[in-house]
matplotlib code that plots the C-alpha trace (Angstrom):
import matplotlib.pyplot as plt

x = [0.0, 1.3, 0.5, -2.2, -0.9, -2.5, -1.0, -2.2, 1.3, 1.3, 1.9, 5.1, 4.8, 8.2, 8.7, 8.0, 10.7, 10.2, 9.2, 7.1, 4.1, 5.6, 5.1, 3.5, -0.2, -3.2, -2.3, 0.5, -0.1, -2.8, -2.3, -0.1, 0.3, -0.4, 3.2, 1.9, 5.0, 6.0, 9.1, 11.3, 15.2, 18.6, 19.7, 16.7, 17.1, 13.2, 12.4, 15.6, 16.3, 13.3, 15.6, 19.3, 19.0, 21.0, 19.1, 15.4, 13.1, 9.3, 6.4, 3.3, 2.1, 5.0, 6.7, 10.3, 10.8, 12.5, 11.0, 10.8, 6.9, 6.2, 5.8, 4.0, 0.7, 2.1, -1.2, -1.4, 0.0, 3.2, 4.7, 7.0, 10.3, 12.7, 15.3, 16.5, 19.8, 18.9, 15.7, 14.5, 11.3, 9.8, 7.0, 5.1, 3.3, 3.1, 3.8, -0.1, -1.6, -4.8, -6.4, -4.9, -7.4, -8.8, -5.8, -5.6, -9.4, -8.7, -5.5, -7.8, -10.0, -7.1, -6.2, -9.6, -10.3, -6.8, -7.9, -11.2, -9.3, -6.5, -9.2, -12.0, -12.8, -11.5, -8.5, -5.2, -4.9, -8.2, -6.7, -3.6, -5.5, -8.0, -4.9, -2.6, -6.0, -6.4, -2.5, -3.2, -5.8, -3.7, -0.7, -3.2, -2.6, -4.8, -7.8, -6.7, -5.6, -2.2, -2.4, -2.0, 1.6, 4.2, 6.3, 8.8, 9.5, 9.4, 10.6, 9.8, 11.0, 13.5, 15.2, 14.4, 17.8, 19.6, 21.8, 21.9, 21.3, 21.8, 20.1, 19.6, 16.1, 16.1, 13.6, 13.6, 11.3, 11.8, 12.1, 9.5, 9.6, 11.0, 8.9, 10.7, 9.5, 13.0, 13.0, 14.7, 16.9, 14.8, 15.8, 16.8, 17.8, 19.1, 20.0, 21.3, 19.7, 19.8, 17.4, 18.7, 17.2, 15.3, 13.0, 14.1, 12.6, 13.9, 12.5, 13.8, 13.8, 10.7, 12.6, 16.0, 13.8, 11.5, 14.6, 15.1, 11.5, 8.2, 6.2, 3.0, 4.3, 4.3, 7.6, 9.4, 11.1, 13.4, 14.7, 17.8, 20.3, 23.6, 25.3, 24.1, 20.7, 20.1, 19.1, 18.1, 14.6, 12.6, 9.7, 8.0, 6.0, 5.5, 7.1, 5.0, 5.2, 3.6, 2.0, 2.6, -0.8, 1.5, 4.4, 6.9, 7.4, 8.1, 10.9, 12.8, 16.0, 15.7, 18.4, 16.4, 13.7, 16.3, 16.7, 16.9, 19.6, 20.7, 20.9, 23.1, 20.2, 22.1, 21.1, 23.3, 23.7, 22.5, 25.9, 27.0, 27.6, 30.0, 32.5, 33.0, 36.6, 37.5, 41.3, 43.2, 44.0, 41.5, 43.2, 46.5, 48.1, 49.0, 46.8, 46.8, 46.6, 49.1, 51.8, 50.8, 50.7, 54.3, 53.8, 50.6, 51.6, 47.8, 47.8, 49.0, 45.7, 43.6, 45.3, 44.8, 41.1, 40.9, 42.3, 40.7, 37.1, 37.3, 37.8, 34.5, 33.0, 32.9, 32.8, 35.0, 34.9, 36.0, 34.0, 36.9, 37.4, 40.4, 41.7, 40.8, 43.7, 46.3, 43.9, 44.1, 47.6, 48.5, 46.0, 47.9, 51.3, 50.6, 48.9, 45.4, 43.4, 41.5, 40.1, 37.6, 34.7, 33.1, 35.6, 34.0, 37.3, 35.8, 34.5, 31.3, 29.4, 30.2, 26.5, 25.8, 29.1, 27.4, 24.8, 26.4, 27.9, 24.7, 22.8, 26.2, 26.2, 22.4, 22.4, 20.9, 22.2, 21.0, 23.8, 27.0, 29.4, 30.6, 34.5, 35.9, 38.4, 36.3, 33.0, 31.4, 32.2, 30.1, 27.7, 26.9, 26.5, 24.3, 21.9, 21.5, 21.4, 20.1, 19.9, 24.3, 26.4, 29.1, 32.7, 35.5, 38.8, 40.3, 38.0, 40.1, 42.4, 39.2, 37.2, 38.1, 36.7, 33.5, 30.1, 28.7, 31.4, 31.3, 31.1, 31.7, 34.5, 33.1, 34.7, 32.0, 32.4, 36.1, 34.7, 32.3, 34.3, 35.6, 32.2, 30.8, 33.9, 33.2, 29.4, 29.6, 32.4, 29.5, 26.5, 28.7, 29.4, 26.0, 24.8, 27.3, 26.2, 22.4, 19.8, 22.3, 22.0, 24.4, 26.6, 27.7, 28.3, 30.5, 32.3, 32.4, 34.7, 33.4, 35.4, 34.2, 36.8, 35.8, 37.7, 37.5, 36.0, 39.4, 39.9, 40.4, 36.9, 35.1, 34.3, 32.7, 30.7, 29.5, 28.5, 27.4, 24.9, 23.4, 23.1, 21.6, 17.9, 16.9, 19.2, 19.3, 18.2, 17.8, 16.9, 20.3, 21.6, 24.9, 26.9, 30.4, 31.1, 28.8, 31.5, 34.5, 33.4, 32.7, 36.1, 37.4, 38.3, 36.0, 36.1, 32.0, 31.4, 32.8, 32.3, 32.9, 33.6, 32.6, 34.5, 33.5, 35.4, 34.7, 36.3, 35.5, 36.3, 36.2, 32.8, 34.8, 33.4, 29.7, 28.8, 28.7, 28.0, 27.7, 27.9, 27.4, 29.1, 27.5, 24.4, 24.7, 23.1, 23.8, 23.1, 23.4, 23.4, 23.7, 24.9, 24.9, 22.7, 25.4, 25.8, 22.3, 21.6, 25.0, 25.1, 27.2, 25.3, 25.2, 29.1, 28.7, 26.1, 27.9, 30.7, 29.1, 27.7, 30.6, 31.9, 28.5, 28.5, 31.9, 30.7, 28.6, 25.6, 22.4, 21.0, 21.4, 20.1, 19.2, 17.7, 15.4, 13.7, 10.7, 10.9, 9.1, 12.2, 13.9, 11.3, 13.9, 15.9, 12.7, 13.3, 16.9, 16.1, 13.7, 16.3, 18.3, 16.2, 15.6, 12.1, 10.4, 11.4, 9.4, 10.7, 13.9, 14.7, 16.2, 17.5, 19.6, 22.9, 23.4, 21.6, 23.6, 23.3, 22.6, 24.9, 27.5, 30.5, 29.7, 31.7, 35.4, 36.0, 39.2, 41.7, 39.4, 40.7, 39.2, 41.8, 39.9, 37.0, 39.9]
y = [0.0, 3.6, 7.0, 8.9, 12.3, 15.4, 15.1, 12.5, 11.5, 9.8, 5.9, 4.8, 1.1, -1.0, -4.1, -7.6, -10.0, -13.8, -15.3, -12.8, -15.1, -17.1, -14.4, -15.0, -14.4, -15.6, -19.6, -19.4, -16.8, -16.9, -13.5, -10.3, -7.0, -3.7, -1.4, 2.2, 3.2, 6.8, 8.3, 10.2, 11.3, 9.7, 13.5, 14.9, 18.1, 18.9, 21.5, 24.0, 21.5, 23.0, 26.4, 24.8, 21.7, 22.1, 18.8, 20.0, 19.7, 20.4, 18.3, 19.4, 18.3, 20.6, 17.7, 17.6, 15.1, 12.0, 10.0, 10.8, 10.7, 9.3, 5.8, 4.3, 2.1, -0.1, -2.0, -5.4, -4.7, -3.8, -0.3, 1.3, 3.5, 5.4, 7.4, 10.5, 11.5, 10.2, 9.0, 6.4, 4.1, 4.2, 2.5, 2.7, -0.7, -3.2, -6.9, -7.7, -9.5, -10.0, -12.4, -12.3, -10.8, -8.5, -6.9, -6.8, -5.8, -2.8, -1.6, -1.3, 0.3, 2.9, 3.0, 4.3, 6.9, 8.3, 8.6, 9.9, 12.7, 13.5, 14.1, 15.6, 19.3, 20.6, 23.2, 22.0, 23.0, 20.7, 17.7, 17.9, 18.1, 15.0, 13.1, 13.9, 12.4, 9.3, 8.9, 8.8, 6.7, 4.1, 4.5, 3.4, 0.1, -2.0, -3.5, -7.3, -10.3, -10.1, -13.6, -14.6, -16.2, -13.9, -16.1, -13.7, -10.2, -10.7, -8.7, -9.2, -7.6, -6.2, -3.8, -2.0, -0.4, -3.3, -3.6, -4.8, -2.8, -3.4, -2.2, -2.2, -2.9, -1.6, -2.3, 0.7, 1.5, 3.7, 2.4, 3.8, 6.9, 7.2, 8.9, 12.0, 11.7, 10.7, 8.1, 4.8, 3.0, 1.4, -1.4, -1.7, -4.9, -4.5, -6.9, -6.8, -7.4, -6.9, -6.1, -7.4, -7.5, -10.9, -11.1, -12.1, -12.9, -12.1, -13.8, -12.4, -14.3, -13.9, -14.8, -12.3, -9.4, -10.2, -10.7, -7.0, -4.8, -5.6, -6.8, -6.2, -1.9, 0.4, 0.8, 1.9, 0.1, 1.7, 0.5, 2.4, 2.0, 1.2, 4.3, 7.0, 6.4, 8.5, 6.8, 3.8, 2.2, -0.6, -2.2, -4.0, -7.1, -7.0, -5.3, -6.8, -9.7, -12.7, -15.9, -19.1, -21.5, -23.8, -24.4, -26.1, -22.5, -20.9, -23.2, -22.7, -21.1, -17.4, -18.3, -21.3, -18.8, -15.8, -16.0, -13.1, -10.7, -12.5, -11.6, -11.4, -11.8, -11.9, -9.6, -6.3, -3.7, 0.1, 1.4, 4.3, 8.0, 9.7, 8.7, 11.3, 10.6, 11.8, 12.8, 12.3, 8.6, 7.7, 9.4, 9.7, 8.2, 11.4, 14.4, 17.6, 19.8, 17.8, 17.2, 19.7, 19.5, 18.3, 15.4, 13.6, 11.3, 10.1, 5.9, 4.4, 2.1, 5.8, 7.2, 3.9, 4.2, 8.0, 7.8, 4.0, 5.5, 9.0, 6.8, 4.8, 7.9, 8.2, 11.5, 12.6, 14.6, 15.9, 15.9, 16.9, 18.1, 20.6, 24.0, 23.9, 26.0, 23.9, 20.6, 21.9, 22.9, 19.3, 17.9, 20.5, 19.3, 15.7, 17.5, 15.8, 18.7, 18.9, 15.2, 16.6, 18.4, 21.3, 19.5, 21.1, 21.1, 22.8, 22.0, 21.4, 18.1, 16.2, 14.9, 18.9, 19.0, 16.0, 17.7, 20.6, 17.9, 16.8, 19.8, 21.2, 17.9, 18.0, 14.2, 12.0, 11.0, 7.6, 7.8, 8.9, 6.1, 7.9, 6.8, 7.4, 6.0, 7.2, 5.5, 8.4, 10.1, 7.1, 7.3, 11.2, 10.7, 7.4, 8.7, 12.2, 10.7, 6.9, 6.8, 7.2, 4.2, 3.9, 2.3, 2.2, 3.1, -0.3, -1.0, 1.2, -1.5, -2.9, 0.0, -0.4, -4.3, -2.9, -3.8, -0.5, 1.0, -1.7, 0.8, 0.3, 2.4, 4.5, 7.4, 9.7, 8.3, 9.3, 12.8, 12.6, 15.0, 17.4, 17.7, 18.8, 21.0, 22.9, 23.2, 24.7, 27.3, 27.9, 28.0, 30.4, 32.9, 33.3, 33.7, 36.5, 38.0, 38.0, 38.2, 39.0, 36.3, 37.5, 39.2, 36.2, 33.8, 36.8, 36.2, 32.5, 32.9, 30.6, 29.0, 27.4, 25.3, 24.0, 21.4, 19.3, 15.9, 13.3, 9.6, 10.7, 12.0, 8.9, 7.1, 10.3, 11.6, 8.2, 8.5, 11.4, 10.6, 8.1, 9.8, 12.7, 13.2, 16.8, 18.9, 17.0, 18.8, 15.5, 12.9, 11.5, 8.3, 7.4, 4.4, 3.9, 3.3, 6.2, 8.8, 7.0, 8.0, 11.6, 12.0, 11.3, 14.2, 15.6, 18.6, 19.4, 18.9, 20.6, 18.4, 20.3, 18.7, 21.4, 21.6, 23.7, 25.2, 28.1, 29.5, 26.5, 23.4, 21.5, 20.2, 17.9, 17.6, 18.8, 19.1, 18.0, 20.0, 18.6, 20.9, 20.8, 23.8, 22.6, 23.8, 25.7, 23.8, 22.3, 18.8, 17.2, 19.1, 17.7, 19.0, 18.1, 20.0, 20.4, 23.8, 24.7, 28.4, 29.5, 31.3, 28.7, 27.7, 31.3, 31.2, 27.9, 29.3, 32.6, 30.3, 28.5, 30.9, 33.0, 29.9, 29.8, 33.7, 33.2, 30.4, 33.7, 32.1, 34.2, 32.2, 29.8, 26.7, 23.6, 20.7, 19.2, 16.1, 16.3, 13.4, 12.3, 14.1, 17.0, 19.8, 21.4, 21.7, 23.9, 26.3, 26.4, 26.9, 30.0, 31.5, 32.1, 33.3, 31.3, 30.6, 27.6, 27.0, 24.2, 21.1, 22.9, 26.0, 29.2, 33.0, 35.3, 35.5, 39.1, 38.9, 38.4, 35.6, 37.9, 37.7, 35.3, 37.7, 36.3, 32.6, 33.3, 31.3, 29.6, 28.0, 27.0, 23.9, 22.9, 23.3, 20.7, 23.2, 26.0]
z = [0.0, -0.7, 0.4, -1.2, -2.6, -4.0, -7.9, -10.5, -12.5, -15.6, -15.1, -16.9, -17.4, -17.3, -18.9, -17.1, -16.7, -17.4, -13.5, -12.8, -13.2, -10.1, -7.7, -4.4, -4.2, -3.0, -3.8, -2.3, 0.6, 3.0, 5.0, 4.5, 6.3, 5.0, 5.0, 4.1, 1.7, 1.0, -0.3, 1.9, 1.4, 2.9, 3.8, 4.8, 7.4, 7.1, 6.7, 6.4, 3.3, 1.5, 1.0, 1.1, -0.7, -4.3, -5.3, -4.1, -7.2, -6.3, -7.8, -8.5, -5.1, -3.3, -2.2, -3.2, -6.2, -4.8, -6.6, -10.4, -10.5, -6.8, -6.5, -9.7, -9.9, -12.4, -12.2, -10.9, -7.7, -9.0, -7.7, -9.9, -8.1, -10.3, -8.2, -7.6, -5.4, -1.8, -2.4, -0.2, 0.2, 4.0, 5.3, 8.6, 9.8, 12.0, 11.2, 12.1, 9.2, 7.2, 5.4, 1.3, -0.7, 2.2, 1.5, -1.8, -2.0, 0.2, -1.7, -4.7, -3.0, -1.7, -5.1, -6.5, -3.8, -5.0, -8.2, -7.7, -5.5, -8.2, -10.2, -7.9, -9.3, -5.6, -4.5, -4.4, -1.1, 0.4, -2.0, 0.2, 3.3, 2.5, 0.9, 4.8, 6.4, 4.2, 4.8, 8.8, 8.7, 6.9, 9.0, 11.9, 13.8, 12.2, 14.3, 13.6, 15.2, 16.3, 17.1, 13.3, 12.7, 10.7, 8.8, 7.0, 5.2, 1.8, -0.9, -4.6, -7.8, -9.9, -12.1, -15.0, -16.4, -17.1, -14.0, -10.8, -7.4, -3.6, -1.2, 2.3, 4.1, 7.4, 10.4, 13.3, 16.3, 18.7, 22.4, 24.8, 26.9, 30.6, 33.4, 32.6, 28.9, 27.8, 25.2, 25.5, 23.1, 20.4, 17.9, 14.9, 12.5, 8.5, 5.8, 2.6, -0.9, -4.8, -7.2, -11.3, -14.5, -13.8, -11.3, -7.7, -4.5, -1.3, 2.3, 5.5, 8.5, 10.5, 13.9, 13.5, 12.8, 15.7, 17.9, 17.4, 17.1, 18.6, 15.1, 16.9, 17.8, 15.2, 13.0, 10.4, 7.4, 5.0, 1.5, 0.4, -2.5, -1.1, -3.0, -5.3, -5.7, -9.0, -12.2, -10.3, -11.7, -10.2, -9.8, -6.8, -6.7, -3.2, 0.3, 3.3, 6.2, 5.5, 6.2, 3.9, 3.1, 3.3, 6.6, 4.7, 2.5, 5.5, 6.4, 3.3, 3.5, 2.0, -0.3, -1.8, -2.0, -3.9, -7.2, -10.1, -8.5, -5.9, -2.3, 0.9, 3.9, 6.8, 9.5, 9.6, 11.4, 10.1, 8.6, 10.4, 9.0, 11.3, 13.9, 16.8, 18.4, 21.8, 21.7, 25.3, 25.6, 22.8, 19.3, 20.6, 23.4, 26.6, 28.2, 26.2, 29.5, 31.1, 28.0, 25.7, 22.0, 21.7, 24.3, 22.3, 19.5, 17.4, 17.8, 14.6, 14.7, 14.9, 12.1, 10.0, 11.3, 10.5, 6.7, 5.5, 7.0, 5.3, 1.9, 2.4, 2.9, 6.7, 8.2, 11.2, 14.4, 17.7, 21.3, 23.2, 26.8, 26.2, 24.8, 21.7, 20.6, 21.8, 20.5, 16.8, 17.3, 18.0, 15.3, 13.1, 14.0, 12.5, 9.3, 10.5, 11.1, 7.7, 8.3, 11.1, 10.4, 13.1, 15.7, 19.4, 21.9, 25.3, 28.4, 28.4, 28.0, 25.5, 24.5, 23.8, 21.7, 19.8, 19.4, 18.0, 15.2, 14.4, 13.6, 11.9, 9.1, 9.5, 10.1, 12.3, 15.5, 14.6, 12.0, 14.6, 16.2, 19.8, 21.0, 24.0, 26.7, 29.9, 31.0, 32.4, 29.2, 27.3, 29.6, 29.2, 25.8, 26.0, 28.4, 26.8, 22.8, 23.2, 19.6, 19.2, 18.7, 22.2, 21.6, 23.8, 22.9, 22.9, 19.9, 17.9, 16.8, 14.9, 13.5, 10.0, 10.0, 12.2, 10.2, 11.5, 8.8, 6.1, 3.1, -0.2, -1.0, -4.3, -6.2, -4.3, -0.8, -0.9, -2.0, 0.7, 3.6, 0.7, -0.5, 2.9, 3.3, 0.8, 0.8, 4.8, 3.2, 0.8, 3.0, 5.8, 2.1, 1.7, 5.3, 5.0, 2.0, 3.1, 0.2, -2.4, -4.7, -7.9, -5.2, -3.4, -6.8, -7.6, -4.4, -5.0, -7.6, -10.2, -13.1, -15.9, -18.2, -21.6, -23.4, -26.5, -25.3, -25.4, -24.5, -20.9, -20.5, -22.2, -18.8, -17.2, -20.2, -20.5, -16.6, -16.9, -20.0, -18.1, -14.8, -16.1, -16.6, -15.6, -17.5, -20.8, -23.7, -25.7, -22.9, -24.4, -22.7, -25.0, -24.9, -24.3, -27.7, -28.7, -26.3, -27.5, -31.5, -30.2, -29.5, -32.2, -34.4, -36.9, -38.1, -38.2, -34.5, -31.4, -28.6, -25.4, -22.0, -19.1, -15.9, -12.7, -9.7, -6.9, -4.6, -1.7, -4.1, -7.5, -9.3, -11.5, -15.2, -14.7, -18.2, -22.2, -25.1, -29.0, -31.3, -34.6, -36.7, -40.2, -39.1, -36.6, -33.8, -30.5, -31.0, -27.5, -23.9, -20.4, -17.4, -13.7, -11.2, -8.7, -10.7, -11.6, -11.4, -10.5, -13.8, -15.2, -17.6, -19.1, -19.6, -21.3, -24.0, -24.2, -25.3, -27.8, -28.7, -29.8, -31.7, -33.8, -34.5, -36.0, -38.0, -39.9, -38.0, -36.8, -35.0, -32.0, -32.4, -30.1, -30.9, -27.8, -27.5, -24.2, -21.9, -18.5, -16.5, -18.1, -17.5, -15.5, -19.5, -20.7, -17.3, -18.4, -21.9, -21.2, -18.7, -21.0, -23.5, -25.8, -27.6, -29.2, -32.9, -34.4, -33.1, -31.0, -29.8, -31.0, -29.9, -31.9, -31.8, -31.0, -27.6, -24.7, -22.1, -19.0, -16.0, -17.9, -17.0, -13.1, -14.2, -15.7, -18.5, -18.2, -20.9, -24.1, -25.7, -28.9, -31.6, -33.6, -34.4, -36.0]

ax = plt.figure().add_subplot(projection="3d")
ax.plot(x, y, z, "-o")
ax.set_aspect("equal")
plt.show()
């Protein structure tokens, strides 16, 4: 079952695998709960993220587009999912089941009072309020029998873009409230799973995941894709507990039961986000206030821990009771002081200086590992922030083989710190520059650097091609063979690679640009959103736009092909002033692209075009 919203979106059918006509139903289940899905976001700081998320992309129901169109009826009882960056699927339940086709009869009933309110002749405004009501009622407990054996979690489906995905499945409630109203330490139990191009079956253990939660309590359960989530399509067969008609399907091993894209459905712990170190006797081995900076020497088996962590993407900090001075001196000394992000050295507790961390990162504290040498010091934290991970410094040694860090170690999560680096460097420049929009990207120094497209940029364009959806004039997903005979030479096309850097740190390659000089159009055009509306996008067209005027050309050209997801291309398009022109778009060549002075162009290198 999935939340009602306020919008009606198109439904965008995805082809069936073969197996599919296996899939558990109502011969081979007898009961099944009712998970209210919804989408929700990985990095969510609700609701500040509404105004500083780069990434936020309103639907027409308001809600930020994590989901390309929401999640799809694909009819049958098949839900459709295609990803956007951090987009998750959550649901709120309980493990209590019903009888098979009650369900089913009352999710096509949901189904049908959705559709009759997407298309009721009412404000959008009261749709949003009935839909928030119809979405409470479902989250309810439902009034059934929790005497009704649960014999597993199961997960059907698979993917629709030709490649295999992981993901994690996570199971969380929250522990109940103290006297004082202070909530206890809830539970929480993950595994492990992949969704491929056939169709696959996943059944988790009814008895691990009860060891953990309360079945018959509300809680949540979360499906994530183990790295970046963007581009990822999928459908669902089914996402509930269940109860087999028959007992012996209950006792089958889940990887009997696995097949398509195979599975790993051991219980795991939920992968941690940031590790706070304390530093006297815990880092490095000596007392700051009693050796000073030159007496503390960072344990070999932290530093090993600090750098192999920051590669898989782990982010680092400091809850330190010291002088902070003299703490970064020493952190300084042993060039590690760039590895830890808002470190808080003081004297104060050090649950408030977690605290501090966690509304600096706007993370979780679900999501932070706490180390420290001193008992009481675990104990603070524990008691104030039940939801933080404890270790003591003698587990150190073994960090890097901890499963609460077991990440895959990606291009991005070694970017990981760096990115957050520079995006607080970013958010304290335009604090300080208060509503001055065009004032602070002129203090952010932007550069833009366009080259010709070479064998060196093959593997990212081709990344990039597929990756990108929202600003793609052309909806253009190219091969690897299709980059690799782009750059080539050729002597009618100027194929630009686009590369951005500010003041605070480098974009990378962000964007591609095919142009063709024969007739004077821009063939192909895709660019990253990391960049979107920082007037980079100006300096790009001003750019090609020189190189087309001194081709003797009038006009400026773009050829444009509408799919489901690059409405954002048509904003761009008009933005910069350009006007509908049969099956493209066009603008005159003597009209300047607006504010395009405000990103320097750096070295041009495309010879091949002379």
């Amino acid at each position: 079952m999935k939340e009602t919203v306020a919008g009606e979106y198109a439904v965008s059918a995805s082809p069936r695998p073969s197996g599919v006509a296996d899939r558990l139903d109502g011969r081979s289940l007898a009961r099944r709960s009712q998970i209210v899905w919804a989408e929700h976001c990985s990095e969510c700081a609700y609701p500040t993220c509404y105004a500083s998320c780069s990434f936020y992309d309103p639907r027409p129901d308001l809600n930020c587009r994590r989901f390309v169109a929401g999640i799809e009826d694909a009819g049958e009882g098949l839900l459709r999912i295609r990803f956007r960056k951090w987009g998750k699927l959550e649901g709120q339940g309980t493990a209590r089941l019903s009888p098979y086709a009650d369900a089913g009869g009352r999710e096509r009933l949901d189904a049908a009072i959705a559709r009759g309110l997407a298309r009721a002749p009412l404000s959008f405004q009261l749709k949003r309020s009935v839909a928030w009501r119809l979405n409470r009622r479902k989250a309810r407990t439902p009034d059934l029998d929790p005497g009704l054996a649960v014999d597993a979690f199961v997960l059907e489906g698979w993917s629709n873009d030709a490649r295999s995905h992981a993901f994690t499945i996570t199971f969380l409630q929250a522990g109940p409230e103290t006297a004082e109203g202070r909530a206890l330490e809830g539970g929480t139990w993950q595994a492990h799973v992949r969704l491929g191009p056939d169709y696959g079956r996943h059944v988790l253990p009814v008895g691990a995941i009860a060891a953990a939660i309360r079945l018959d309590q509300p809680f949540l359960v979360q499906v994530e894709p183990v790295g970046e989530a963007e581009g990822i399509d999928v459908t669902l067969a089914l996402a509930d507990f269940v109860a087999f008609r028959d007992p012996a399907d209950a006792r089958v091993p889940a990887s009997a039961l696995a097949s398509g894209g195979g599975s790993d459905l051991g219980p795991a712990p939920t992968l941690a986000k940031v590790l706070v170190w304390d530093l006297d006797e815990t880092f490095w081995t000596g007392t700051l206030a009693e050796d000073g900076p030159e007496g503390v020497t960072p344990r070999p088996e932290s530093i090993a821990a600090l750098k192999v962590l920051d590669a898989r993407g782990v982010l680092h900090s400091i809850a330190s009771k010291n002088d902070a001075n003299e703490a970064l001196a020493a952190l300084r000394r042993f060039g590690l002081d760039g590895y830890f992000l808002h470190p808080q050295v003081g004297w104060g507790p050090k649950s408030a200086s977690v605290a501090v961390i966690a509304a600096a990162l706007d993370l979780g504290l679900d999501s932070f590992v706490f180390v420290d040498d001193q008992a009481f010091e675990r104990a603070e934290v524990s008691a104030a922030h039940p939801r933080v991970r404890i270790l003591a410094h003698t587990e150190v040694r073994t960090l890097t083989q901890h499963p609460w860090f077991d990440h895959p170690p990606t291009p991005e999560a070694a970017r990981r710190r760096s990115l957050y680096q520079a995006e607080a460097a970013r958010g304290q420049a335009a604090e300080a520059s208060g509503s001055d929009y065009l004032a602070f990207l002129r203090a952010s120094r932007l550069v833009l650097d366009v080259r010709a497209l070479d064998a060196g940029d093959v593997t990212r364009v081709h990344e990039l091609s597929q990756r990108t959806n929202q600003l793609n004039f052309t909806g253009a997903k190219f091969t690897r063979a299709e980059v690799e005979a782009m750059a080539a030479p050729d002597l009618r096309y100027v194929r630009l690679t686009l590369r951005c850097a500010d003041a605070w740190g480098d974009y990378g390659l962000i964007g591609f640009a095919d142009l063709d000089l024969a007739v004077g159009e821009l063939a192909a055009f895709f660019m990253s959103c990391r960049v979107q509306r920082k007037r980079v996008e100006h300096a790009a067209f001003a750019h090609m736009a020189g190189l087309l005027a001194a081709g003797g050309y009038a006009n400026f050209a773009v050829r444009f092909h509408a799919t489901e997801r690059n409405g954002a291309s048509v904003r761009l398009l008009e933005e910069l002033g350009f006007a509908r022109a049969g099956q493209g778009w066009s603008r005159p060549l003597g009209s300047p692209f607006a504010e395009s002075d405000i990103v320097r162009l750096a070295t041009v290198q495309h010879a091949r075009a002379a």
